[in-house]
matplotlib code that plots the C-alpha trace (Angstrom):
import matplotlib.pyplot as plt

x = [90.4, 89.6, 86.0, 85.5, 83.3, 82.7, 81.8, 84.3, 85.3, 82.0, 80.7, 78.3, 78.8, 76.2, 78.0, 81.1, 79.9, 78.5, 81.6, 83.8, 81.0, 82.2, 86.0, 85.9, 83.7, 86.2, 86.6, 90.4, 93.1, 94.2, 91.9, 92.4, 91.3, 94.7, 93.1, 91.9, 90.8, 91.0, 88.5, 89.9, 87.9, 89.4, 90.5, 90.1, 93.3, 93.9, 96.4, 98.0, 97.5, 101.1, 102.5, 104.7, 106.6, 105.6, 106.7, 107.2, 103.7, 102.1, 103.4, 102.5, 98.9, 98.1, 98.8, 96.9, 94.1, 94.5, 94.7, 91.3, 90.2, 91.2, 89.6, 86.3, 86.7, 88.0, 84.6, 82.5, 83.0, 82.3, 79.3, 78.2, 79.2, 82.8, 86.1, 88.5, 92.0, 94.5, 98.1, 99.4, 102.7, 102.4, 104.8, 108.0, 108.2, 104.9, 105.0, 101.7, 100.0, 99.0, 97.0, 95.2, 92.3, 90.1, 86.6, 86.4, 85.1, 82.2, 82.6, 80.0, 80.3, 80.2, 77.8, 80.3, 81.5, 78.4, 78.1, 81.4, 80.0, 76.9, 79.2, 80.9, 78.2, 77.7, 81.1, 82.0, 85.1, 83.6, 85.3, 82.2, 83.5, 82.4, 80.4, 82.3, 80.6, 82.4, 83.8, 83.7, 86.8, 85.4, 84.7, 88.1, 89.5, 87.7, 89.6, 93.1, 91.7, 90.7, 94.1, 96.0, 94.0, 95.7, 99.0, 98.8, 98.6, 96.7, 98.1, 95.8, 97.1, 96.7, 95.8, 99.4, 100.5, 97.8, 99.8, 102.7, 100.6, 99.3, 102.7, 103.7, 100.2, 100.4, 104.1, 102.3, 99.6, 100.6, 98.6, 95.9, 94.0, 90.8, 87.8, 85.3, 81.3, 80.7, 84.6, 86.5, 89.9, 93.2, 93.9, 90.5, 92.1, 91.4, 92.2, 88.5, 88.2, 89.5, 92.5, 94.5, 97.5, 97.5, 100.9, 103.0, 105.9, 108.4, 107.9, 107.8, 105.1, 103.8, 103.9, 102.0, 100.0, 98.3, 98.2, 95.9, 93.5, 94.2, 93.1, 89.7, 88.9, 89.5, 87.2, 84.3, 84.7, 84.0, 81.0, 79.7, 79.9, 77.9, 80.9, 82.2, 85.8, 88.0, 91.1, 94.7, 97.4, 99.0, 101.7, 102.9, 103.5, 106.7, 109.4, 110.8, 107.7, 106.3, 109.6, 108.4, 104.6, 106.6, 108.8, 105.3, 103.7, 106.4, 109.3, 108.4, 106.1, 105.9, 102.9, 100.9, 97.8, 96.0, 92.2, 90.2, 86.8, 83.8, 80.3, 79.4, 76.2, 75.3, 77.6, 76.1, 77.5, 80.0, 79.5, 81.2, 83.5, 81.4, 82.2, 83.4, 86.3, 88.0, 87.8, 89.9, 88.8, 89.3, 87.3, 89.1, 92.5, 95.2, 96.9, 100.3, 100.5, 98.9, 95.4, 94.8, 94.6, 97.4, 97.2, 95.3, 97.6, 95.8, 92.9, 89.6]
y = [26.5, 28.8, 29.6, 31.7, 34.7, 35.3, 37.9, 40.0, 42.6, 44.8, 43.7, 40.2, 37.5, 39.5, 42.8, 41.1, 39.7, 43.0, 44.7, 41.7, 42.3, 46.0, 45.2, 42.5, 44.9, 46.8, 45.5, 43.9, 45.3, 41.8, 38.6, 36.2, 38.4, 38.8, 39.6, 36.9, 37.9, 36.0, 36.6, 36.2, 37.0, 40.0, 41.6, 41.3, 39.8, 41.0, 39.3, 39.2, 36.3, 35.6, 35.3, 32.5, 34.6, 37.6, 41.0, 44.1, 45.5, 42.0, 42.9, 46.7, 45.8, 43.2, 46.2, 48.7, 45.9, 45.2, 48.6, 49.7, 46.2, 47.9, 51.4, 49.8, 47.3, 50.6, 52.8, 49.5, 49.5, 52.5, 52.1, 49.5, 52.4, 50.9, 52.6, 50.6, 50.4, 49.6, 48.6, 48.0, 45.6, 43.8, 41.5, 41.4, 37.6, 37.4, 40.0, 38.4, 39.9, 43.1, 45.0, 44.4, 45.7, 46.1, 47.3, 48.8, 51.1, 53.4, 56.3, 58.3, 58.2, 61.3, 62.4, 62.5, 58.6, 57.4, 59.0, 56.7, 53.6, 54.3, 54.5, 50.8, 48.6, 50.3, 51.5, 49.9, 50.9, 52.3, 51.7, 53.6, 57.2, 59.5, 62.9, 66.2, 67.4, 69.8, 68.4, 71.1, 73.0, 71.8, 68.3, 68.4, 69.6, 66.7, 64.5, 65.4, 66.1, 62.3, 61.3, 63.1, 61.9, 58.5, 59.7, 59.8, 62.8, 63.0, 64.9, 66.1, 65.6, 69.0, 70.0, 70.1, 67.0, 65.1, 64.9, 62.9, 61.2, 59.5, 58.6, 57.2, 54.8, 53.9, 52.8, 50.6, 49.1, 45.8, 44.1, 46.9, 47.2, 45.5, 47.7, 47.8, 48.1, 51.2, 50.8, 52.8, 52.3, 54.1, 56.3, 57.7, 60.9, 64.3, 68.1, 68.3, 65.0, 64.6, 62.6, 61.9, 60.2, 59.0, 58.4, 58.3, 59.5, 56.6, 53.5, 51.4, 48.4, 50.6, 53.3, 51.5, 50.0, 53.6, 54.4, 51.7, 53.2, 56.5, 55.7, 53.4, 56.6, 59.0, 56.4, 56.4, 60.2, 60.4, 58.0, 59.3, 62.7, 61.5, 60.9, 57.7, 55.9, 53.9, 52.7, 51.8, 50.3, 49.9, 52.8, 51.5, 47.9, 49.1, 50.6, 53.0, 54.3, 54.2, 56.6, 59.1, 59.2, 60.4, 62.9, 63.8, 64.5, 66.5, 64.0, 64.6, 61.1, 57.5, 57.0, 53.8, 54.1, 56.3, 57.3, 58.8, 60.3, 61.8, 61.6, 58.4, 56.0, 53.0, 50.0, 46.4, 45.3, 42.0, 38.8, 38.8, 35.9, 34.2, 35.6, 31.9, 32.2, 34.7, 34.2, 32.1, 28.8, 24.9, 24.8, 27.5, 27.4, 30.3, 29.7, 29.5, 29.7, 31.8, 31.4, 29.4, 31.9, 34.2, 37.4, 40.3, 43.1, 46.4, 48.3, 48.1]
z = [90.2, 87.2, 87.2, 84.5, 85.0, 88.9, 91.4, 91.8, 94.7, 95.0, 91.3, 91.2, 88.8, 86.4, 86.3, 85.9, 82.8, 82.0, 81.8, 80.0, 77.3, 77.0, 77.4, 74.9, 72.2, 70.3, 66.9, 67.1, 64.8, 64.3, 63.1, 66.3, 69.6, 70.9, 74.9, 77.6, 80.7, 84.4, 87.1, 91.1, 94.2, 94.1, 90.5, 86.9, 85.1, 81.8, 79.4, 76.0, 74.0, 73.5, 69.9, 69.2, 66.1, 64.3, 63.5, 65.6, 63.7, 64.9, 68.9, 67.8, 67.0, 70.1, 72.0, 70.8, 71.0, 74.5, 75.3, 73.9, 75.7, 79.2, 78.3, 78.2, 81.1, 83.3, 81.3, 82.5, 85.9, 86.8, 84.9, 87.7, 90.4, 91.6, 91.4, 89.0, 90.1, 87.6, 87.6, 84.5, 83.9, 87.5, 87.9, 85.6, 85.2, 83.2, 80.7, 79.6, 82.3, 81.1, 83.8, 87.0, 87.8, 91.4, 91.4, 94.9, 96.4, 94.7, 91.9, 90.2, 86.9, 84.5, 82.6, 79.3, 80.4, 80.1, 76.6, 76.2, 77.8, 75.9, 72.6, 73.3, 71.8, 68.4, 67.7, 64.6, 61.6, 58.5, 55.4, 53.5, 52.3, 54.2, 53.0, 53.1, 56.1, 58.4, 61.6, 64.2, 65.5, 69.9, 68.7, 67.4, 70.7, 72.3, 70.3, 71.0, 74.6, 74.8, 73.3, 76.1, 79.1, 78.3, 78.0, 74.1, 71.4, 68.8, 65.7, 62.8, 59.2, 57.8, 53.8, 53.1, 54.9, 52.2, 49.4, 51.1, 53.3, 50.4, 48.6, 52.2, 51.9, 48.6, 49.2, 52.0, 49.7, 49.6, 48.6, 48.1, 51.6, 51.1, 50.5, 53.1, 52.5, 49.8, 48.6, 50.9, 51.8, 52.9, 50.0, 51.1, 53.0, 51.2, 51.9, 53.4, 55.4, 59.2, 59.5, 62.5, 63.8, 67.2, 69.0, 72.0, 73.2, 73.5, 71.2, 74.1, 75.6, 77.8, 75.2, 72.6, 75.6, 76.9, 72.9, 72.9, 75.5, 74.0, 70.5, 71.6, 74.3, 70.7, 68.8, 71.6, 71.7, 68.3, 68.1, 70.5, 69.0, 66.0, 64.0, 61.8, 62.0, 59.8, 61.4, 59.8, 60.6, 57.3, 57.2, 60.5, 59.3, 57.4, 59.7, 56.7, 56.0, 59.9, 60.3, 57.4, 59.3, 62.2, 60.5, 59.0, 62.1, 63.3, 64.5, 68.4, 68.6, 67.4, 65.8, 66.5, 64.5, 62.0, 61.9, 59.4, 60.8, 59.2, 58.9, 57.4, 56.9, 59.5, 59.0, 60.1, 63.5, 63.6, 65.3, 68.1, 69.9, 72.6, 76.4, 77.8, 74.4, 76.1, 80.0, 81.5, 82.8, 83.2, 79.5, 78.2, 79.7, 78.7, 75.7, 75.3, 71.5, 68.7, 67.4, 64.6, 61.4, 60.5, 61.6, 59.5, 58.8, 58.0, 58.1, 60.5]

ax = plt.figure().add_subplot(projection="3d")
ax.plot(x, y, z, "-o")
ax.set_aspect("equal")
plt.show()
């Protein structure tokens, strides 16, 4: 019987809930959250939200937000003092099944994790523009650093790169991305402004899966570091122009998403989707279709 949220392996029903409140925090790429999660005796189930159609971008983008979904839920329990172990891609017939994860055991956690788990709540994407403030040359380091330690890289878009980087978006802008609070959007990348692509290696699930925990470990970093975000997906959506960001960047990786970071006023916090939506139970059994509402291609 599907019980929804439960005690599971050393964690009790409340810390369980705990952490599904941090997994189910990031801000999704996408309008529907594209992640449900299962709780057994034993592990915490993570799934996809299977689309019935869309586009490569669409697959792309559940992804990435599934895989920022896992970073926290891994961040999370150790939080709570347990040891999460993860295997990703289980069992071959349900391709659904993203990850499975055990809380066992116990694990200290670090003092720079809990700057991330700290991070989780108020991370939100900025579409403000940010001031011209100088990002340092070691906070910088800790962002390719926290790109890496998920099997990602993290390439910065350099004075000379702007130029075409912004033919590539405006090629992209359609319709215009959709300002955010203060009027920001894409085009908003300058010589003196941060901007980064983060990619992986292979242009695979998996791939764009750990790209997922690498860009939502890159974003906590940065929060955490005093620093604001805006997200885009918008020159992936294309696969023409996706191919001229990666001979951009150097032609060695598949980039998956783009950020722009800088220092940047408070933006107001978004409702989030109740807990009981996304857990698995006899109320709210797994879907076996898309969400109602088309999917929001994009910028976060």
């Amino acid at each position: 019987m599907k019980t929804g949220v439960m005690p599971v392996g050393h964690l009790s029903a409340s810390q369980v809930h705990a952490v599904l409140l941090a997994a189910t925090a990031p801000p999704p790429l996408r309008t529907a959250r594209p992640w449900r999660f299962q709780c057994t005796p034993d592990s915490l189930e993570l799934y996809a939200d299977p689309l019935t159609g869309g586009t490569d971008n669409d697959q792309r983008e559940r992804l990435l937000d599934c895989g920022a979904a896992l970073l926290n839920l891994r961040l999370a329990i150790k939080a709570q003092g347990s040891h999460a172990d993860v295997r990703l891609f289980p069992t071959a017939g349900r391709p659904e099944l993203l990850a499975i994860v055990q809380p066992h055991g116990y694990e200290t956690i670090t003092p720079h994790d809990e700057e991330l788990v700290a991070a989780i709540a108020g991370r939100q994407s900025n579409r403000r523009p940010f001031t011209a403030a100088h990002i340092s040359d070691a906070v910088q380091r800790q962002l390719r650093r926290a790109a890496e330690v998920e099997r990602a890289w993290l390439a910065t878009i350099t004075a000379d790169q702007v130029p075409q980087l912004r033919e590539i978006m405006r090629r992209t802008e359609t319709p215009p991305a959709t300002p955010g609070p203060g009027g920001g959007s894409d085009l908003d990348v300058d010589p003196d402004r941060l901007v980064v692509v983060i990619g992986s290696l292979h242009d695979t699930v998996l791939g764009r899966f750990q790209a997922g925990q690498a860009m939502q470990r890159v974003l906590l970093t940065a929060s955490a570091a005093g620093l604001s975000a805006a997200l885009s997906a918008q020159a992936m959506a294309v696969p023409s122009t996706r191919r001229e960001l990666r001979q951009l960047v150097g032609g060695g990786l598949w980039p998956q998403i783009m950020l722009r970071l800088g220092h940047g006023t408070a933006v107001p916090a978004k409702a989030r989707t109740p807990l009981e939506d996304v857990v698995i139970s006899d109320a709210h059994p797994f879907a076996t279709s898309r969400p109602n509402g088309a999917p929001h291609r994009g910028s976060r």
